[in-house]
C-alpha positions in Angstrom: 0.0 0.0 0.0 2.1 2.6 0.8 4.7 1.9 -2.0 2.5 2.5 -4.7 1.0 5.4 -2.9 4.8 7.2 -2.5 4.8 6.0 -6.4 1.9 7.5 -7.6 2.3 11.1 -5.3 5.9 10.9 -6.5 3.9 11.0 -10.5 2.3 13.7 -9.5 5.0 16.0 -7.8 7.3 15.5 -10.8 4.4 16.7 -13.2 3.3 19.7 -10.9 4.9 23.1 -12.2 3.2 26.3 -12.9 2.3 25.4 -16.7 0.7 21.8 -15.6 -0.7 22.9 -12.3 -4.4 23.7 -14.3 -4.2 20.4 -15.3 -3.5 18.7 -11.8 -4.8 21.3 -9.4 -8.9 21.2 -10.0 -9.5 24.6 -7.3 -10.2 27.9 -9.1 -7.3 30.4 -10.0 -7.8 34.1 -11.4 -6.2 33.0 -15.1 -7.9 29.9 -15.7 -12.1 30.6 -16.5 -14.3 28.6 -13.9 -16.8 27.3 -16.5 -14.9 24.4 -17.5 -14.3 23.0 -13.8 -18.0 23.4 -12.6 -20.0 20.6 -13.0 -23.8 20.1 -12.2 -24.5 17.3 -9.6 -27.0 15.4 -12.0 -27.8 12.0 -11.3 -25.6 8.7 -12.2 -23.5 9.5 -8.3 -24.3 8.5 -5.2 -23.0 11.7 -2.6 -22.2 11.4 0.8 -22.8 13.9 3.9 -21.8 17.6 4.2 -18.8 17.9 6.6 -16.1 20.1 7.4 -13.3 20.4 9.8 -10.8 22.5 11.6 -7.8 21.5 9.3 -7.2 22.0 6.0 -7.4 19.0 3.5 -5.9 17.9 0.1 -7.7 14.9 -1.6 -6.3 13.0 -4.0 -7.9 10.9 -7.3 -5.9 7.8 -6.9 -8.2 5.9 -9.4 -11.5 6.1 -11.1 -13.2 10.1 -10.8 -15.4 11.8 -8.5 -17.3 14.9 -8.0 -16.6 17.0 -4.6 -18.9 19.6 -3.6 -16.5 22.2 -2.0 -18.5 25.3 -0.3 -21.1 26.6 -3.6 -18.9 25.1 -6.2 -18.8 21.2 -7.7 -15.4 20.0 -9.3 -15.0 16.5 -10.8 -11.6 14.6 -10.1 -10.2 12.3 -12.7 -7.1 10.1 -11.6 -3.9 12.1 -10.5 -5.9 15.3 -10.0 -5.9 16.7 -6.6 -8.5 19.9 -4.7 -7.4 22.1 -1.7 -10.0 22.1 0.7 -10.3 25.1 3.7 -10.4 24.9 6.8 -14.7 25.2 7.9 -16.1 24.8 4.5 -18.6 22.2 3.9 -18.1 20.0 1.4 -18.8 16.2 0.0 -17.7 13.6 -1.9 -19.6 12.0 -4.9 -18.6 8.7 -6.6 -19.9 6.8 -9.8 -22.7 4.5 -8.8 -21.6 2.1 -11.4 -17.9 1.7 -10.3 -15.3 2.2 -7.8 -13.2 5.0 -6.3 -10.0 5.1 -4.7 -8.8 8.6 -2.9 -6.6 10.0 -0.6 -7.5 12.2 2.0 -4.8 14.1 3.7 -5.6 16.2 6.9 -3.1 19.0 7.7 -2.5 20.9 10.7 0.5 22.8 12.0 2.1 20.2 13.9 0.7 16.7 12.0 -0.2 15.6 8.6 -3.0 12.4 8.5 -3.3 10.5 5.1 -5.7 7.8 4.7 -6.6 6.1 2.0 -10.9 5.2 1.0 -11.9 2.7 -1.1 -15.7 3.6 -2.0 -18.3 1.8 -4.0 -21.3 3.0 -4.4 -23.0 3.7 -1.3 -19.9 2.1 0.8 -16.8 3.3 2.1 -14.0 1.4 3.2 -11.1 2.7 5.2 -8.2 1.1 3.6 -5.1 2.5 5.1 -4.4 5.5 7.4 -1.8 7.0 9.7 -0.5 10.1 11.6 2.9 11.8 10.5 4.4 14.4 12.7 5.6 17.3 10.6 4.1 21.0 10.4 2.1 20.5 6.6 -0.8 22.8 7.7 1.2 26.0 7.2 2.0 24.9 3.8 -1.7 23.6 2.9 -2.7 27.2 4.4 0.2 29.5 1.9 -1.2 27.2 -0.8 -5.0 28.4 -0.1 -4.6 31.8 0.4 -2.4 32.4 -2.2 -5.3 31.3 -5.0 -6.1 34.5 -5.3 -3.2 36.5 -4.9 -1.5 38.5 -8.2 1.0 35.7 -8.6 -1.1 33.1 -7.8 0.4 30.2 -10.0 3.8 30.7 -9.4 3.2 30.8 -5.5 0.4 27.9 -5.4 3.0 25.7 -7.4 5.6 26.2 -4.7 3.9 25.6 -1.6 1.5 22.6 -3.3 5.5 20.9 -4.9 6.8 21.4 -1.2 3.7 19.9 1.1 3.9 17.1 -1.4 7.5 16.4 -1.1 7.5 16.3 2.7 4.6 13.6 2.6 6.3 11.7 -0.2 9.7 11.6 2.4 7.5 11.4 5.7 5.7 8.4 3.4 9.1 6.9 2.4 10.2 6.7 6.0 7.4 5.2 7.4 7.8 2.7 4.6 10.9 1.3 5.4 9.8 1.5 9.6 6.8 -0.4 8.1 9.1 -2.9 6.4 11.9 -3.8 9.5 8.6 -4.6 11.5 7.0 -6.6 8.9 10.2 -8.6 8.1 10.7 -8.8 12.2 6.9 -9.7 12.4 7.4 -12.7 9.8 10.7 -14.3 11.3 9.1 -14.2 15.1 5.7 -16.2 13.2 8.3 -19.0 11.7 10.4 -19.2 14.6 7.5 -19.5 17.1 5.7 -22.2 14.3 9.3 -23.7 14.2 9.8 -24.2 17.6 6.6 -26.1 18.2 6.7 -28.3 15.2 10.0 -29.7 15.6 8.7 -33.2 15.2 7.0 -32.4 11.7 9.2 -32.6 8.7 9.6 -28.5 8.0 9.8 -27.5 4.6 10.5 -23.6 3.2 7.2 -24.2 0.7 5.2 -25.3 4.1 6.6 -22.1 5.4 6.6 -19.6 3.2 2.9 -19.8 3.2 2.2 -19.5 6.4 4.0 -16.1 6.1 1.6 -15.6 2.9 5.6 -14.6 1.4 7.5 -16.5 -0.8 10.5 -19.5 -0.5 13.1 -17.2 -1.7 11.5 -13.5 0.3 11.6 -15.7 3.1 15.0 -17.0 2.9 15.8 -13.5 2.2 14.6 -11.9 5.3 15.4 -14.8 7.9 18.9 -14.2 7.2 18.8 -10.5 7.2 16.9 -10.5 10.5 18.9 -13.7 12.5 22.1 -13.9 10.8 21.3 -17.8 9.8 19.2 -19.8 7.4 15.9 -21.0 8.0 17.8 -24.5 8.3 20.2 -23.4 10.2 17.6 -22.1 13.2 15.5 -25.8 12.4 18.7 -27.6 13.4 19.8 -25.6 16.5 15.9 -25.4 17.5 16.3 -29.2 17.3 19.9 -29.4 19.3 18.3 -27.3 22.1 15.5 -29.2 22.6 17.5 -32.4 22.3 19.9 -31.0 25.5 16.7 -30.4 27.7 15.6 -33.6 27.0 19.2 -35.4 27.6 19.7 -33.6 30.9 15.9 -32.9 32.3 14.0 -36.3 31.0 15.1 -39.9 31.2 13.6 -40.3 27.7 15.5 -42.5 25.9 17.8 -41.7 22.5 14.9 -43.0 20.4 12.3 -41.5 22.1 13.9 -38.0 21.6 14.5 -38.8 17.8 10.8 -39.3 17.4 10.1 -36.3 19.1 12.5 -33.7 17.2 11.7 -35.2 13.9 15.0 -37.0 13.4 15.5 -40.2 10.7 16.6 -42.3 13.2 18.5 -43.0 16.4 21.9 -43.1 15.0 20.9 -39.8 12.4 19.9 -37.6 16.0 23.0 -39.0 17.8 24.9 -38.5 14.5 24.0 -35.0 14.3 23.8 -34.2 17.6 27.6 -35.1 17.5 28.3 -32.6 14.9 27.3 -29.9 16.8 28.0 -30.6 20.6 31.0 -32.2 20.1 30.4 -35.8 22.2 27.5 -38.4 21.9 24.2 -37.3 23.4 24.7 -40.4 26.2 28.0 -38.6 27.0 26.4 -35.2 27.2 23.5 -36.4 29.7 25.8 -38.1 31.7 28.5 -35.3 31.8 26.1 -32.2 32.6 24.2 -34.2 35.2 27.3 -34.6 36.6 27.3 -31.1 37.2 23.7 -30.4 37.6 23.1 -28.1 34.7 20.5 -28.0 32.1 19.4 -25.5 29.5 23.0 -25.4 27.9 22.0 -23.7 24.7 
């Protein structure tokens, strides 16, 4: 989600200067005539309530158009086009009854910036994404409005609308990667937890992979960014510490434990065991009760 949504603002902000910004920027100037952006509110949409609000607001056409009633005026949105809204004006959103409508909304005040994304269809809205950004956009959204009407309008619009949009695109981009590192985290804690309490089943990266919903090689990928060592690797040493519990805490025998860690065989667990420990497992159970230890992993 909020990869294509830094793609598609970054579209915009490279297109917006002061010779496109008619094209992308549907609220009235004094050089361009406002016949062309009114449009009547005839049937064939289906409006939502009036609101307003105490922050100033910039929606965006991700995909399909709409129509937004903004104080006495109507403008319609197609895809990529975007409509300053004031602080305290009532206005509403109307969408195609015959298809759906993605927009952004973005909330601005002088000390945080709220996007969200809405998914609308018809009648319904669905909240599809949203989130609050600490940076001061409202004073930018604010020198954007007032200056519609000023001598150099434009010119000054153009700067203010380019820079609001570049510090959400960067606030956007950081979030992203934040987003990411917990993501990744979040998907290495689900296999190692699933891992750790399926050590008897025969684990395999397709079986997985899809309980992370990722796939065999994104998972490889992040497992090793995130742990230092291949899913394999963790299988194996999730096995070897269970096995020393086992050895020092239970009187289970050596075939018993096989069975229960998922091993071939006896002499494949005591073979592997060996590899990594160093001594047999009946010489590790008999050394560390010797010294009353357990948990040595």
């Amino acid at each position: 989600m909020l990869q294509r949504l830094i793609q598609k603002l970054g579209a915009i902000r490279r297109e917006i200067s002061e010779d496109t910004l008619p094209d992308i920027l549907k609220n009235p100037i004094p050089y361009r005539p406002m016949g062309r952006e009114l449009v009547q509110q005839s049937g064939g949409h289906f409006f939502f309530p009036y609101e307003s609000h105490k922050y100033y607001e910039l929606a965006v056409q991700l995909s399909g158009s709409s129509v937004i009633s903004c104080g006495k005026n109507a403008y319609r949105l197609e895809e990529n086009q975007i409509l300053l809204i004031d602080r305290d004006v009532k206005h509403r959103l109307g969408v195609p009854e015959g298809g759906p409508v993605s927009m952004l909304w973005v909330a601005a005040t002088n000390d945080t910036i709220r996007p969200g994304v809405s998914h609308y269809n018809g009648g319904e809205r669905q909240k599809r994404w949203g989130m609050d950004i600490l940076a001061p956009g409202g004073y930018l959204l604010r020198e954007a409005i007032s200056e519609m009407n000023g001598p150099d309008a434009a010119s000054a619009v153009t700067v203010y609308l380019a820079a609001f949009l570049t510090m959400l695109i960067q606030k956007l981009a950081f979030a992203e990667r934040m987003w990411d590192s917990d993501r990744k985290a979040a998907i290495v804690r689900q296999i190692q937890g699933y891992i750790d309490t399926h050590l008897a089943a025969p684990l395999t990266l397709g079986e997985l992979s899809g309980l992370a919903s990722v796939s065999p090689s994104y998972l490889c990928k992040v497992f090793k960014q995130i742990t230092g060592e291949t899913v394999f690797s963790y299988i194996q040493d999730a096995k070897i510490r269970a096995a020393t519990n086992y050895l020092v805490s239970t009187d289970k025998e050596l075939s018993e434990i096989s069975d229960l860690l998922g091993f071939y065989d006896q002499f494949h667990f005591s073979k592997t065991f060996k590899t990594y420990m160093g001594m047999a497992p009946t010489s590790y159970r008999a050394t560390y009760r010797a010294r009353g230890k357990t948990n040595l992993l």
